[in-house]
VEXDREN-2710 file (C-alpha; in Angstrom, 1 decimal):
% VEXDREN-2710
k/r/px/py/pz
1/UNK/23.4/-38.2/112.0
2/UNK/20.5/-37.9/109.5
3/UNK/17.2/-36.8/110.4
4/UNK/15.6/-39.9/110.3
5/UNK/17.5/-43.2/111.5
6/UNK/15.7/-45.8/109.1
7/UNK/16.6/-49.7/109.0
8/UNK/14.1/-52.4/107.0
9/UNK/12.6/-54.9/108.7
10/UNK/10.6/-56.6/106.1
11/UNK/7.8/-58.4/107.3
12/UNK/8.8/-58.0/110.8
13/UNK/8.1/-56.3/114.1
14/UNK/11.2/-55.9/116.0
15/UNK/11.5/-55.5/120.7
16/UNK/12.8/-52.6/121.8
17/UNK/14.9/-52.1/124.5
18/UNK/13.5/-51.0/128.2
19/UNK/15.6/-47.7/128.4
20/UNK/13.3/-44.7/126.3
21/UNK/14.3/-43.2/123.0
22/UNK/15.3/-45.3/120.4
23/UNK/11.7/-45.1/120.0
24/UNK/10.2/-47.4/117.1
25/UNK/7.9/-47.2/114.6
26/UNK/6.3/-49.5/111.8
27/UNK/5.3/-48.0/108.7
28/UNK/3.3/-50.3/107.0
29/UNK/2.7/-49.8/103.4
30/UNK/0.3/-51.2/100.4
31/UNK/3.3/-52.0/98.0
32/UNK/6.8/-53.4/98.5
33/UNK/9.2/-50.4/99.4
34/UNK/6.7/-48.0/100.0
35/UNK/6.3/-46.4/96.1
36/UNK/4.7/-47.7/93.5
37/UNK/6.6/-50.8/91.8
38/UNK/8.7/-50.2/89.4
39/UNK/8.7/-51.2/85.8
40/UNK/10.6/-54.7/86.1
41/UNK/10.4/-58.1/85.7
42/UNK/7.8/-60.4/84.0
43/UNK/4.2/-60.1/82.5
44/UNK/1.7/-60.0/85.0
45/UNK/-1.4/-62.5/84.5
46/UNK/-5.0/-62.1/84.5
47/UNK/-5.0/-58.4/83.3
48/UNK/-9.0/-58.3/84.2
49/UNK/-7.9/-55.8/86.7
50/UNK/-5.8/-53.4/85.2
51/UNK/-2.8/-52.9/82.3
52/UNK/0.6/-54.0/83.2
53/UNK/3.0/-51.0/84.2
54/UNK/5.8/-50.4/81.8
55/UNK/3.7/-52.4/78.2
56/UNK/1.0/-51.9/76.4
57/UNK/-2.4/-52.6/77.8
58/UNK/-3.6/-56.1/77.0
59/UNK/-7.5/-56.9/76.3
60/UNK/-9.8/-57.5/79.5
61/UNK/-8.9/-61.5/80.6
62/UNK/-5.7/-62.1/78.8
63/UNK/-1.9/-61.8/79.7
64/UNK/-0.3/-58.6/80.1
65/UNK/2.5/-60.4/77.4
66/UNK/3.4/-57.3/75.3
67/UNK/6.0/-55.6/77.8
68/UNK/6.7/-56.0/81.4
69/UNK/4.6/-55.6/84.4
70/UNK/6.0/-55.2/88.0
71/UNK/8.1/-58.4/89.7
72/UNK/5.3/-58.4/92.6
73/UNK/2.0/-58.6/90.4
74/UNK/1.8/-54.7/90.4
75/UNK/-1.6/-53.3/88.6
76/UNK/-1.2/-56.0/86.0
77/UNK/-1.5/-58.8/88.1
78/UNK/-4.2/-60.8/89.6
79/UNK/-6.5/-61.1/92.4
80/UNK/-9.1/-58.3/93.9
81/UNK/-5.9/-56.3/95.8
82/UNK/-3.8/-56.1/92.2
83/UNK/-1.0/-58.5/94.3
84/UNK/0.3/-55.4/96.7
85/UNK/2.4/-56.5/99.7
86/UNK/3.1/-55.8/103.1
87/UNK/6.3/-54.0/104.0
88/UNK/6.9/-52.9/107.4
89/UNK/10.5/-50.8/108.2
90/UNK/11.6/-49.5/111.6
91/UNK/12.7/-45.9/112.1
92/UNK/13.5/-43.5/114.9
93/UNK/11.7/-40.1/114.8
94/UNK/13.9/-36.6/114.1
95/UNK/16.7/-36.5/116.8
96/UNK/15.9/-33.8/120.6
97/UNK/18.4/-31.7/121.4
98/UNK/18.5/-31.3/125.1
99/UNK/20.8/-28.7/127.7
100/UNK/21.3/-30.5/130.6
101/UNK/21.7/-27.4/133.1
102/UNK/22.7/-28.8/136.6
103/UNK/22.9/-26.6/139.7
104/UNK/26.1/-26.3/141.2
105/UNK/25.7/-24.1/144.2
106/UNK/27.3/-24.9/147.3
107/UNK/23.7/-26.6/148.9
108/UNK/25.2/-29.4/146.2
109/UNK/27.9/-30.3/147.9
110/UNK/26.3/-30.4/151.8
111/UNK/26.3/-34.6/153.1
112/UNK/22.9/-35.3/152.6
113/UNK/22.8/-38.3/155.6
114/UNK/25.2/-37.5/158.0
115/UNK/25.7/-34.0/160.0
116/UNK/27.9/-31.5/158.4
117/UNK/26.9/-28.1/160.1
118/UNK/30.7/-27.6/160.9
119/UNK/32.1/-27.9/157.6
120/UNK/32.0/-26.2/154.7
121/UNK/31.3/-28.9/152.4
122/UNK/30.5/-32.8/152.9
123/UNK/33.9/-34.7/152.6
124/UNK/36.1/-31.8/154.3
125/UNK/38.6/-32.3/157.0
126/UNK/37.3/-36.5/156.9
127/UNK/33.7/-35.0/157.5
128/UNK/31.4/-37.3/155.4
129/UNK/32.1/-38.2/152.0
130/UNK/31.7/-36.4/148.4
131/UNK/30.0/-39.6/147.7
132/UNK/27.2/-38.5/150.2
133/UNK/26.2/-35.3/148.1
134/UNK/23.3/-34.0/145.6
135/UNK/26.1/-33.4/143.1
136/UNK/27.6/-37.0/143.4
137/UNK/24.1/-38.9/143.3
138/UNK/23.0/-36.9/140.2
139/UNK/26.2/-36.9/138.2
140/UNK/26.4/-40.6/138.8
141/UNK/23.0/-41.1/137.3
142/UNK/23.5/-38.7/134.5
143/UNK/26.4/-40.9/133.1
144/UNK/24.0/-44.1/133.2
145/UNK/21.3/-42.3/131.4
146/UNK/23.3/-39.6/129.0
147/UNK/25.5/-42.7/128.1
148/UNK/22.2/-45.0/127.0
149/UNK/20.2/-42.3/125.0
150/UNK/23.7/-40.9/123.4
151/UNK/22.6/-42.1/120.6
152/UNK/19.2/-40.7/120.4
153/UNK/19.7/-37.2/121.8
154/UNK/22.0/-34.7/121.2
155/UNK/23.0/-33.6/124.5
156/UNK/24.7/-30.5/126.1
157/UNK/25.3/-29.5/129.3
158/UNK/26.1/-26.8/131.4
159/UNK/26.2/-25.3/135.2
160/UNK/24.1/-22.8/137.0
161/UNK/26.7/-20.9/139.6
162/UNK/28.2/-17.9/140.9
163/UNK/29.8/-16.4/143.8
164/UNK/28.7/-13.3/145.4
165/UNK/30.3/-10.4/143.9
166/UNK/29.8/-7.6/146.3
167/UNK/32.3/-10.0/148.4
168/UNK/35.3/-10.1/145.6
169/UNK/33.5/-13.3/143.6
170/UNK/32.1/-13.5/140.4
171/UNK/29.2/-13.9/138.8
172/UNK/29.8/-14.8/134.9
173/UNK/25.7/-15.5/133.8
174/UNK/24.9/-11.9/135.2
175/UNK/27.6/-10.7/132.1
176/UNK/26.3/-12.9/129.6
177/UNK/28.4/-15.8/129.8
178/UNK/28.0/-19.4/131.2
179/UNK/30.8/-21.0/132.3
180/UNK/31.1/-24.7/132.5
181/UNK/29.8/-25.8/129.3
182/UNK/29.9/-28.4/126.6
183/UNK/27.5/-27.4/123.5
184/UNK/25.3/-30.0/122.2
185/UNK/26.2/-32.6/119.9
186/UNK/25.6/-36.2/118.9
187/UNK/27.3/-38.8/121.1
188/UNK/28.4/-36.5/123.9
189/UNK/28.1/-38.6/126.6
190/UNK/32.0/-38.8/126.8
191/UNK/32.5/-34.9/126.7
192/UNK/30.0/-34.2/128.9
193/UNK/31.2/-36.2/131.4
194/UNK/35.0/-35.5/131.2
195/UNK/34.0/-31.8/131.9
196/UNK/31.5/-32.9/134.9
197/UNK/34.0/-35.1/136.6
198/UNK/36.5/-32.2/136.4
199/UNK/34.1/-30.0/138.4
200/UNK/35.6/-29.3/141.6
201/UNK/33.6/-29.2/145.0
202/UNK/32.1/-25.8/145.9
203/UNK/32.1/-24.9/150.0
204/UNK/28.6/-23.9/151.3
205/UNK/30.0/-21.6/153.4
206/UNK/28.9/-17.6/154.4
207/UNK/32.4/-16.2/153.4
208/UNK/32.1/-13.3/151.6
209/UNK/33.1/-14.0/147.6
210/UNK/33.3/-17.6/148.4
211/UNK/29.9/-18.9/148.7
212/UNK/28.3/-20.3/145.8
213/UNK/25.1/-18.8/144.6
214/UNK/22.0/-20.1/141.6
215/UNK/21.6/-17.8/138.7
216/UNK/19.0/-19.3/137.5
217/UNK/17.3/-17.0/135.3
218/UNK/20.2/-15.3/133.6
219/UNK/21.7/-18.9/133.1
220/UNK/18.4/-20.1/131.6
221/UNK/18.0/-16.8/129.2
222/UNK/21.6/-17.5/127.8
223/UNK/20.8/-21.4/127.4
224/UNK/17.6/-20.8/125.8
225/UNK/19.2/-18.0/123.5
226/UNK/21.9/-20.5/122.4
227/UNK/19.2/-23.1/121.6
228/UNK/17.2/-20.7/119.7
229/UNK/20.1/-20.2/117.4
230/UNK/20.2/-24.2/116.6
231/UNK/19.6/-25.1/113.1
232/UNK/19.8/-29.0/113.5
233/UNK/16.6/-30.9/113.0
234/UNK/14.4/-32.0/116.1
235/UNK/12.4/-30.2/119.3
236/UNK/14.8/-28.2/121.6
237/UNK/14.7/-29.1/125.6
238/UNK/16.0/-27.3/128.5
239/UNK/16.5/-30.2/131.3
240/UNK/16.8/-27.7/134.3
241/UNK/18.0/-29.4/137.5
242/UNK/18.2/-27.9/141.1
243/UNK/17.6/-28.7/144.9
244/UNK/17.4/-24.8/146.4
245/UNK/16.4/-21.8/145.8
246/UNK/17.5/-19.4/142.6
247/UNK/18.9/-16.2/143.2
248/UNK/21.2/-13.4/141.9
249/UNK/24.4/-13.9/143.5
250/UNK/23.3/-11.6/146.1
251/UNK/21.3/-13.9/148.6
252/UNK/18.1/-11.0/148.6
253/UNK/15.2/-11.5/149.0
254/UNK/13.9/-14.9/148.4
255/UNK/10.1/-13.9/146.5
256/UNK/12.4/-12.1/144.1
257/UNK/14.4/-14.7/141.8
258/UNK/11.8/-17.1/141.3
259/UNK/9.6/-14.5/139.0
260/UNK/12.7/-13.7/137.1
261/UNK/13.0/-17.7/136.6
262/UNK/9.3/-17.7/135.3
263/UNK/9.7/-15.0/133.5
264/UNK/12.8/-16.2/131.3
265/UNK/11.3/-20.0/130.7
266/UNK/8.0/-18.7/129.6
267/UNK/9.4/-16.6/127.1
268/UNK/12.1/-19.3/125.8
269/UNK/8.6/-21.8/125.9
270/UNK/7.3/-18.7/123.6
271/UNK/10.3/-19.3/120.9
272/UNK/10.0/-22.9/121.1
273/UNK/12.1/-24.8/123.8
274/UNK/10.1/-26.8/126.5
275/UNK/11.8/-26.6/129.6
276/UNK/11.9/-29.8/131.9
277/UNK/12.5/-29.3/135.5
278/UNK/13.4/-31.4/138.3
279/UNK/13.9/-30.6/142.0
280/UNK/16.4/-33.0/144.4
281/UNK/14.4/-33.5/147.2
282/UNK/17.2/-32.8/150.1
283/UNK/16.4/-32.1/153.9
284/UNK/19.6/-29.8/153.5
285/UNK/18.0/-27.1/150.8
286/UNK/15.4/-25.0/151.0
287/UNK/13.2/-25.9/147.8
288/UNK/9.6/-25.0/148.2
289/UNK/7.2/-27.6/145.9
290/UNK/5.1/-24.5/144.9
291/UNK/8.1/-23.0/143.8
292/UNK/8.9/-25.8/141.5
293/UNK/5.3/-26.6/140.7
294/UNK/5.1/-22.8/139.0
295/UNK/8.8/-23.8/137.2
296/UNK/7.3/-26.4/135.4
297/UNK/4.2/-24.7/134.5
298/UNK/6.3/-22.1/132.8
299/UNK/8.8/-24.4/131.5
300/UNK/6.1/-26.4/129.5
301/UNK/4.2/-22.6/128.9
302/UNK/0.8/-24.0/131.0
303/UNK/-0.4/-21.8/133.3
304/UNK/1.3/-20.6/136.2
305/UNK/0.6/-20.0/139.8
306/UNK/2.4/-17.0/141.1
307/UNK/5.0/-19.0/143.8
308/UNK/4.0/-16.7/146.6
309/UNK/5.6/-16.9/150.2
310/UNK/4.6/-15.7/153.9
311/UNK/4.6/-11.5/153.5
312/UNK/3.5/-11.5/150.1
313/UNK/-0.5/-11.3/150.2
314/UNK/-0.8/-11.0/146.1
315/UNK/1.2/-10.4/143.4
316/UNK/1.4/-6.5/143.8
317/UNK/4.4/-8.0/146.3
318/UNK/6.4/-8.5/143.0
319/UNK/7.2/-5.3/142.5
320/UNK/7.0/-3.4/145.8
321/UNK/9.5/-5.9/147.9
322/UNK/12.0/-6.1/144.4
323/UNK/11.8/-3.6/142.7
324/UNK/14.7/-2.5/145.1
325/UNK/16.7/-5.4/144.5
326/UNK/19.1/-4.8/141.5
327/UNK/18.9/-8.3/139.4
328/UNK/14.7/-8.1/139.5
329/UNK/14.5/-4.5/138.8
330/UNK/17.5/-5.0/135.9
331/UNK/15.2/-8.0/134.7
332/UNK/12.3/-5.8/134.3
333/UNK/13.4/-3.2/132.5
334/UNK/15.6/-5.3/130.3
335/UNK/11.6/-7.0/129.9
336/UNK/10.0/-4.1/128.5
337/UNK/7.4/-3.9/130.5
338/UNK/6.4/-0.9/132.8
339/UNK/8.1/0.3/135.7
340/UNK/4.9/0.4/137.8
341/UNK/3.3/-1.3/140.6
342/UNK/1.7/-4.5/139.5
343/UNK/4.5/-5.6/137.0
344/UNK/5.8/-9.2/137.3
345/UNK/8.4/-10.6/135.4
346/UNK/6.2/-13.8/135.1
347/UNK/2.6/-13.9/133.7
348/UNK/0.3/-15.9/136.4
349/UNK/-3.1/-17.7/136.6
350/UNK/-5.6/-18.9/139.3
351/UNK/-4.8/-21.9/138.9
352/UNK/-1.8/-24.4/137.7
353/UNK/-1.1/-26.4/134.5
354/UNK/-1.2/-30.1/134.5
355/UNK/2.8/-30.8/133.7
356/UNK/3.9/-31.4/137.2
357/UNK/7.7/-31.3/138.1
358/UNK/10.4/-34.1/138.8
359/UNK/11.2/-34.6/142.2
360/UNK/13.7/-37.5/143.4
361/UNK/15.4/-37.8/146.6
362/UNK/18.9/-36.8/146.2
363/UNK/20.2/-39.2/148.6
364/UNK/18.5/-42.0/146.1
365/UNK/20.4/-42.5/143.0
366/UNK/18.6/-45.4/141.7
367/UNK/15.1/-43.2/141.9
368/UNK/17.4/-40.2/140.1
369/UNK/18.2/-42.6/137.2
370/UNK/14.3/-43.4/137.3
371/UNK/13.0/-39.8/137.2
372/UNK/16.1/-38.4/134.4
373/UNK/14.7/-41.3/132.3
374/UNK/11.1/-40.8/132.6
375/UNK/11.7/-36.8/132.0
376/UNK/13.8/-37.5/128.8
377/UNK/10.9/-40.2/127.5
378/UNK/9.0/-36.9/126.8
379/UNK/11.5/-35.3/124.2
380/UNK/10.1/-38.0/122.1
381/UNK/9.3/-35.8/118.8
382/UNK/5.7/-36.0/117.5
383/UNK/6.3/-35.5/114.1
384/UNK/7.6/-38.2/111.5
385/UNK/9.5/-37.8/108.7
386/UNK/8.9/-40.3/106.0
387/UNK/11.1/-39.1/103.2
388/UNK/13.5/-41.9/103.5
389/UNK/12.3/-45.1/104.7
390/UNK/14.4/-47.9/104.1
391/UNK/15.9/-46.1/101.0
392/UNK/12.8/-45.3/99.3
393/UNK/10.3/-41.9/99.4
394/UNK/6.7/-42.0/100.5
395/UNK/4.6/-39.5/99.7
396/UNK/0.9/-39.7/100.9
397/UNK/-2.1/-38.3/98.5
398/UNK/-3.6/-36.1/101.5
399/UNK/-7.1/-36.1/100.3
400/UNK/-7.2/-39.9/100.8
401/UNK/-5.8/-39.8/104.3
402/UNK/-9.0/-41.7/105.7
403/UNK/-7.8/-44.9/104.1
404/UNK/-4.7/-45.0/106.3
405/UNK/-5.0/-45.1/109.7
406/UNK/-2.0/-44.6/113.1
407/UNK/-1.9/-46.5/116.2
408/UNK/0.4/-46.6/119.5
409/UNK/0.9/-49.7/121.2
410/UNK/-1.8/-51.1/119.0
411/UNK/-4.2/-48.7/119.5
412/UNK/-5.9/-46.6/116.9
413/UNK/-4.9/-42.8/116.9
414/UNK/-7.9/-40.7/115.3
415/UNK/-7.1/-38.7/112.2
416/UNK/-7.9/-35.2/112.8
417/UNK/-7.9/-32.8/109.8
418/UNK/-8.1/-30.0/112.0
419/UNK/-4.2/-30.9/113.9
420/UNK/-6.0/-31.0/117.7
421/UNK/-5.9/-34.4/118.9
422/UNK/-5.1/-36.8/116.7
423/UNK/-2.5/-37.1/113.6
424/UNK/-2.5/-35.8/110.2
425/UNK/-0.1/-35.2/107.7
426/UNK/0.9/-31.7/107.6
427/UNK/2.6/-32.2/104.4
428/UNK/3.1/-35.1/102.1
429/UNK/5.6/-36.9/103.6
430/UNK/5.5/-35.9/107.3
431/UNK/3.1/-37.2/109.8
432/UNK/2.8/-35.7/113.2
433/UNK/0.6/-36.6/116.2
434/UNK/-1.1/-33.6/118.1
435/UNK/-3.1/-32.9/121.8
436/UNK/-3.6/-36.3/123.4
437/UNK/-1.9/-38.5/121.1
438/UNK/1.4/-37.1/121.4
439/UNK/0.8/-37.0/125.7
440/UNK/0.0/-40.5/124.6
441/UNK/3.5/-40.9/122.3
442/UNK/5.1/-39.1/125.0
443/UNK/4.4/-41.5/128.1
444/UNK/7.6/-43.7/128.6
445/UNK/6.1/-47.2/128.4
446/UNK/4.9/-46.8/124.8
447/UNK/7.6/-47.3/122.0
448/UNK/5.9/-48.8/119.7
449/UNK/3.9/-46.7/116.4
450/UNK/2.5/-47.4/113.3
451/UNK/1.5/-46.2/110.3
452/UNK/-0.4/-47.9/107.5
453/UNK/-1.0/-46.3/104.3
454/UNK/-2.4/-48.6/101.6
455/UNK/-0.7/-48.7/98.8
456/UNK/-3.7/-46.7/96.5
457/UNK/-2.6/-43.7/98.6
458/UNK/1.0/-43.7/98.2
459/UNK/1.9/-41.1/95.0
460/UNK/4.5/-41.2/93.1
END
């Protein structure tokens, strides 16, 4: 798929469908195409206002006979505006690529409205039904959703899990490998889902090397590395799902995993990927909202509150109740940073970001589709590329950008010259909206933008 999807609509504003990204926009130009006109067609009259493109230029009030002129009026036509027209075309901004990464420890697979204390997993021995879990409701609404935006986001996918290895499991992202994994591509829906249907049920169960576990961090640090080393066009998105508690395949201490988690997405936020996160809200997992709350911070590289717990007055707790446990203590020193008290993995403020986290009931699949929607509105890209629309380049002269003007939903979007909050072109052919206006772009009821650059400020 090309970088920009662009499809005329002369004269035109098109509807766009309820369901998020095949997000439109209206450029609207001062002459036909977008360029210049070209030097066709037949003698322009009344050259009071300028020569005729492509002949010789005729006397002040007579035709523009010797040559031709352009087949809309051009520069040697008539009237004050020199005959320019409207042309509007529809276009969809550069194509996300987003990681779906699903939790698929065995809290997944508890029934989330009828008693399973007995069993291992929800749907063993006729107790419940598979139907009834956190990994049935979500993978149901990921196929409605992933199957809509196909289209308009390259998708991947893969699973956070591991089984205790001191017990005889394994633990494949604590060697560097993620298992359960479909690499991003267009139209994926169908891949993605053959490989998620194939997923067997894990037990919840406190057998030794049969219990499965969330490797978060280590499972986020591969992820983010593999994204890092994406060439294609577009933003990068980690869409990090879970409804417990992270650890390292070892069930430790529970203050310990989260700062590795924090640790990892702000320094994937640092090489470019935004990391969504959203929490299934289940009476059967233990998933604090502060803990969640400081993922989200991180993921979207706001500030973070330190996700402290009962025990752990400040965040000098970091290191003396972990630095014991081998997955934090191999996470520090694989960090750099010093092997002292008062090191955390994450870097922590007084107070939280704004970016607040996603947080469905699991047992509510309808509300899942909901919140997955809303969460993937924001991959929305904020910059626009306008080097092919409908077929023809536009370049914009960028010292006359306060002729043209941007609005969403028929708003005006301020120009800012400075890139803060506002749009500007940061090149001559590629428009991007910054601070507020692309929140603004961002918010899942508006799909409509335009751009209007008269025709005097379109070069050649």
């Amino acid at each position: 798929m090309s970088v920009l999807a662009y499809r005329v609509a002369a004269q035109r504003k098109s509807t766009l469908a309820p369901i998020l990204l095949t997000a439109v926009g209206l450029v609207i130009l001062g002459c036909a195409a977008g360029v210049k006109p070209t030097p066709t067609g037949t003698a322009g009259t009344g050259g009071g206002f300028g020569p005729g493109i492509g002949g010789t230029q005729g006397s002040a009030g007579n035709s523009g006979s010797a040559g031709t002129a352009p087949p809309i009026g051009g520069f040697g036509g008539s009237g004050p505006r020199n005959g320019c027209q409207h042309t509007e075309y529809e276009f969809e901004p550069k194509i996300p690529t987003v990681y779906l990464v699903v939790d698929r420890s065995g809290s997944m697979f508890d029934c989330l409205s009828t008693a399973s204390t007995a069993e291992p997993m929800c749907g063993a021995n006729g107790q419940g039904s598979l139907m009834d879990t956190s990994w049935y409701k979500l993978k149901e609404a990921a196929r409605a959703v992933l199957t809509s935006l196909e289209k308009d986001v390259h998708f991947g996918f893969a699973t956070i899990w591991g089984q205790i290895e001191s017990g005889g499991g394994m633990c494949p992202p604590l060697h560097g490998m993620v298992a359960n994994k479909v690499a991003p591509a267009a139209m994926n829906a169908g891949a993605i889902m053959t490989l998620y249907d194939s997923l067997p049920a894990q037990p919840n169960t406190t057998q030794q090397g049969m219990k499965f576990e969330t490797p978060a961090s280590e499972t986020l640090q591969i992820i983010g590395a593999e994204l890092m080393a994406t060439t294609t066009p577009g933003d990068k998105y980690i869409l990090f799902i879970t409804d417990g508690e992270p650890d390292y395949c070892d069930d430790s201490n529970g203050l310990c995993a989260p700062d590795s988690v924090i640790g990892k997405l702000q320094g994937i936020k640092t090489a470019g990927i935004t990391t969504i996160v959203m929490g299934l809200q289940a009476n059967v997992a233990n998933l604090p909202m502060g803990i969640l709350q400081a993922f989200a911070n991180a993921g979207a590289g706001e500030p973070t509150v330190a996700p402290l717990r009962a025990g752990a007055a400040d965040t000098f707790a970091f290191y003396d109740q972990c630095n014991s446990i081998m997955g934090w203590h191999d996470d520090m020193l694989a960090s750099g940073k010093p092997n002292a008290r008062g090191t955390t993995l994450g870097t922590y403020a007084a107070a939280a970001g704004p970016t607040r986290p996603f947080a469905p009931s699991a047992a509510d699949q309808t509300q899942i589709v909901t919140q997955l929607s809303a969460a993937l509105a924001g991959v929305k890209s904020c910059a626009f590329d306008l080097t092919a629309t409908g077929g023809a380049v536009i370049k914009v002269n960028l010292n006359q950008l306060n002729k043209a003007s941007v609005a969403i939903e028929g708003t005006t979007v301020p120009l800012d010259p400075n890139s803060a909050n506002g749009w500007n072109m940061i090149n001559e052919s590629t428009l991007q909206l910054f601070g507020s206006a692309c929140d603004t772009w961002h918010n899942p009821a508006n799909k409509n933008i335009a751009f209007d650059f008269p025709c005097d400020i379109i070069v050649d």
